[in-house]
N, C-alpha and C positions, 0 to 999 in steps of 0.2 A: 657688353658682357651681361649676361643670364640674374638677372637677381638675386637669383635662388640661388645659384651656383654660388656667386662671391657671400653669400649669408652661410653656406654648408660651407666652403673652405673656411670662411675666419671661425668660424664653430671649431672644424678641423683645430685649426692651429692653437685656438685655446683650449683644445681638450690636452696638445702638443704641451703646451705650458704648462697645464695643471698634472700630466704627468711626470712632468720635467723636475715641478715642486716638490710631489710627494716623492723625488728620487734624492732629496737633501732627507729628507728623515730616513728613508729608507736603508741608506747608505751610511749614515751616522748609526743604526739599529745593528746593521752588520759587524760593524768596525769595532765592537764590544768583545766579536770573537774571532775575524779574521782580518789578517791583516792589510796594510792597503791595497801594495802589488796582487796578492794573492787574489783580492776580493775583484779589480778590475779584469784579472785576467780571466779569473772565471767566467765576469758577466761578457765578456769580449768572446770569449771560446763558446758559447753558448750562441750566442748575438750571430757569428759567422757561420754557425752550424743550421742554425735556423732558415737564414735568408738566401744562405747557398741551398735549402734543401728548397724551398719555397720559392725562387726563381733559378731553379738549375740552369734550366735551356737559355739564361738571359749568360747567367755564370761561363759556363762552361764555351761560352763567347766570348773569354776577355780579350783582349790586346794592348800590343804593349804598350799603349798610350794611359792605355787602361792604369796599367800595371802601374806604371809611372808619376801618372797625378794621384792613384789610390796611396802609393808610399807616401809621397809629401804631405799630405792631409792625414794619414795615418801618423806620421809624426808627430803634426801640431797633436793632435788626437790625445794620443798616448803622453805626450807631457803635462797638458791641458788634464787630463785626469787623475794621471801622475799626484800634480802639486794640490790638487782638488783636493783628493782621497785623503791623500795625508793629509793638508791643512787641516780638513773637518776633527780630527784628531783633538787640536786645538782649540776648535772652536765651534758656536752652533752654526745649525743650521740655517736658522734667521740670517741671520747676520751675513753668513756665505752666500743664501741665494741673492742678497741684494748686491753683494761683494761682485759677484760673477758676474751678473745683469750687466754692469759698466761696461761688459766687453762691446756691448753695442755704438758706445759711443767711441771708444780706441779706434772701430774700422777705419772711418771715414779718414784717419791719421794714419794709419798703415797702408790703405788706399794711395793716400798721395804722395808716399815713400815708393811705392809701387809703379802707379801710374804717371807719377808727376803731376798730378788735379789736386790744385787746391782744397782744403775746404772751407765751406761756408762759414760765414757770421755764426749761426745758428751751431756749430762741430764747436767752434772754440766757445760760446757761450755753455751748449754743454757739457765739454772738457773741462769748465769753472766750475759749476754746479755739482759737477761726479767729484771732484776735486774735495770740495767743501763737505762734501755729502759724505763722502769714506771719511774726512777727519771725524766729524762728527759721530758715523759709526763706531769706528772702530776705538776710538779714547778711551783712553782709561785713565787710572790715577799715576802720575808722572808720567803724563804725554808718552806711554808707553803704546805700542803696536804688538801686538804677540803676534808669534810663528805664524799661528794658523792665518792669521788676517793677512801678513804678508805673503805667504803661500798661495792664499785664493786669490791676492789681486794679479800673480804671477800667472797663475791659471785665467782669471782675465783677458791677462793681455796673449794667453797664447789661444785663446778660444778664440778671439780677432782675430788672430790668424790665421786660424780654420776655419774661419769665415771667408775673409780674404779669397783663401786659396780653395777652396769649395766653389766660390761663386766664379775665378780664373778657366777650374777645370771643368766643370758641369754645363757650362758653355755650349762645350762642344762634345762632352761622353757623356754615354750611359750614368748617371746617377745613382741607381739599383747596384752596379758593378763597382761604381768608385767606393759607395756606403761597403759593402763586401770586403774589398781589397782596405778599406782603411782601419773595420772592425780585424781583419784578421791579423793586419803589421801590428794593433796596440794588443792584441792579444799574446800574441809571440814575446812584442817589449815585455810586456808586465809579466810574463811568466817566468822569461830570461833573469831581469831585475828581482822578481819575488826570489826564485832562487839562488842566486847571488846574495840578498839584504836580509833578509826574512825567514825567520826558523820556521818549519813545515806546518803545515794546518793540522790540526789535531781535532780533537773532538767539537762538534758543533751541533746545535739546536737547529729545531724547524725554524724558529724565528730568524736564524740568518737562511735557513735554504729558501723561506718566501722573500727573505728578502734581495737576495739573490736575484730570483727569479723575476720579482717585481721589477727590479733595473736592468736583464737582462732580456725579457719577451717585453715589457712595457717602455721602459727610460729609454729603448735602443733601439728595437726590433720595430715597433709600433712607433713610436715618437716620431723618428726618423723618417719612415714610409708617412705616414699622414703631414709632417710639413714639406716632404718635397714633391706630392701629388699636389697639396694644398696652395702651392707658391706659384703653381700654374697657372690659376684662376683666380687670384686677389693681388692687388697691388702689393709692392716692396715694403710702402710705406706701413701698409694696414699690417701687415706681415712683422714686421716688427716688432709692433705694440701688442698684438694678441700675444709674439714669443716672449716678449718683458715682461709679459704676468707673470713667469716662470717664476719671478725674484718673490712675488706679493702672496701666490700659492705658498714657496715655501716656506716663507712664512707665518703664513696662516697655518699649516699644515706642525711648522713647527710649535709654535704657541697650544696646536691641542694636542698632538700626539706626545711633547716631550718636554711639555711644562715651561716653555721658554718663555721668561719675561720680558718683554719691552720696556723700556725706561722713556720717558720726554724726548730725552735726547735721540736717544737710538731709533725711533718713529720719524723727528726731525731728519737726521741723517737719511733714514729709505724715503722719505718724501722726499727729497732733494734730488737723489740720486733718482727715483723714479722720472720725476721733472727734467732731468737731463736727458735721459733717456727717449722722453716726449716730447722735448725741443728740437733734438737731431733729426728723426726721426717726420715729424710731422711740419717742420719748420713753422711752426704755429699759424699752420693755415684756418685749422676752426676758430679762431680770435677775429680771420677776416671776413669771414662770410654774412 
């Protein structure tokens, strides 16, 4: 494989991440004046309009296989963001993007619920580490867990899912088509729900319609199209670890855009969890070389 090429995809993918991050503040910025359902169904009704207009002739091709893995992944999708949105509510954004990030290491366990494959020494060593890593995060005083943090580890675990079942369907379809049909079922969910839970959107600032638009042309539109061009040309493994920055951006992103303080512990806690993430992931082969 091209040097150059695997050097521009992991570029790719960490640009993938670093957008991924600034969609924890960005999405916290919004939530000040629109509510959660409201605010995903927007960036989703947006996100489907775009890429249906932007690959029509791929669109206007689907089938119903198409149709069929785009629901199930549109599913994971919509609740994955669902419990996201809300949780952030509760909680920051620091803390959420590392929260989330763990969904890496759940696959390899939802995998073998799946396929029946084992996994490795290295899945359950960082199954411990993620473990230790969110107590550490998320504590507070009397061993309490708030909403939010239990929320986004929900979202977690349903974001492995959508991994899972992303990588089952994309196998064998269009990818372009499945990304389409899954932005358009969480658009529909979240607007269904928003109207059902959620009193009507009222008046709102520029700073939520960029932020809007930042999670809907960037977090969604662009993210999505640059990691699944990018997965073509770099290993699973590298692929991973550039998308895991996604946790350390939003972090960083949180700490300057919205004041958010780290404590000892709470650093301890994203090291750990980053570390698991790099154990799965890499099975610690740069230790062996």
């Amino acid at each position: 494989m091209d040097r150059k090429i695997t050097i521009l995809s992991n570029l790719a993918l960490l640009s993938t991440a670093m957008i991924w991050g600034g969609g924890f503040v960005a999405t916290k910025s919004a939530l000040s004046e629109i509510t959660p359902l409201y605010l995903n169904a927007f960036r989703f009704i947006i996100a489907t309009v775009v890429l249906s207009i932007i690959f029509y002739k791929r669109v206007r091709n689907i089938n119903k296989e198409e149709l069929k893995g785009g629901l199930i992944i549109g599913l994971f999708l919509n609740f994955a963001f669902a419990s996201q949105t809300i949780g952030l509510q509760f909680t920051t954004p620091g803390k959420q993007a590392f929260i989330t990030g763990t969904n890496v290491v759940l696959v390899p366990f939802l995998a073998w619920a799946l396929y029946k494959k084992r996994p490795d020494i290295y899945s359950f060593a960082g199954a411990a580490l993620c473990f230790i890593g969110i107590g550490a995060l998320t504590y507070n005083k009397g061993m309490s867990i708030n909403i939010g943090d239990l929320l986004t580890m929900v979202c977690a675990f349903l974001y492995a899912g959508h991994i899972v079942s992303t990588g089952f369907f994309a196998e064998k379809l269009d990818p372009i088509n499945l990304s389409v049909i899954q932005f358009a079922v969480a658009a529909i969910l979240s607007l269904l729900t928003a109207f059902i839970f959620e009193p009507p959107v009222k008046a709102v600032t520029m700073n939520s319609y960029l932020a809007i638009a930042y999670l809907a042309l960037l977090s969604t539109c662009v993210a999505f199209v640059l990691q699944t061009v990018a997965q073509k040309y770099t290993k699973s493994t590298s692929a991973a670890i550039f998308l895991s920055m996604e946790a350390v951006f939003g972090s960083i992103f949180s700490v300057i855009f919205t004041n958010e303080v780290f404590t000892f512990r709470m650093i301890l806690g994203c090291a750990l969890i980053l570390m698991a993430v790099i154990t799965v992931e890499t099975k610690l082969e740069f230790l062996r070389r």
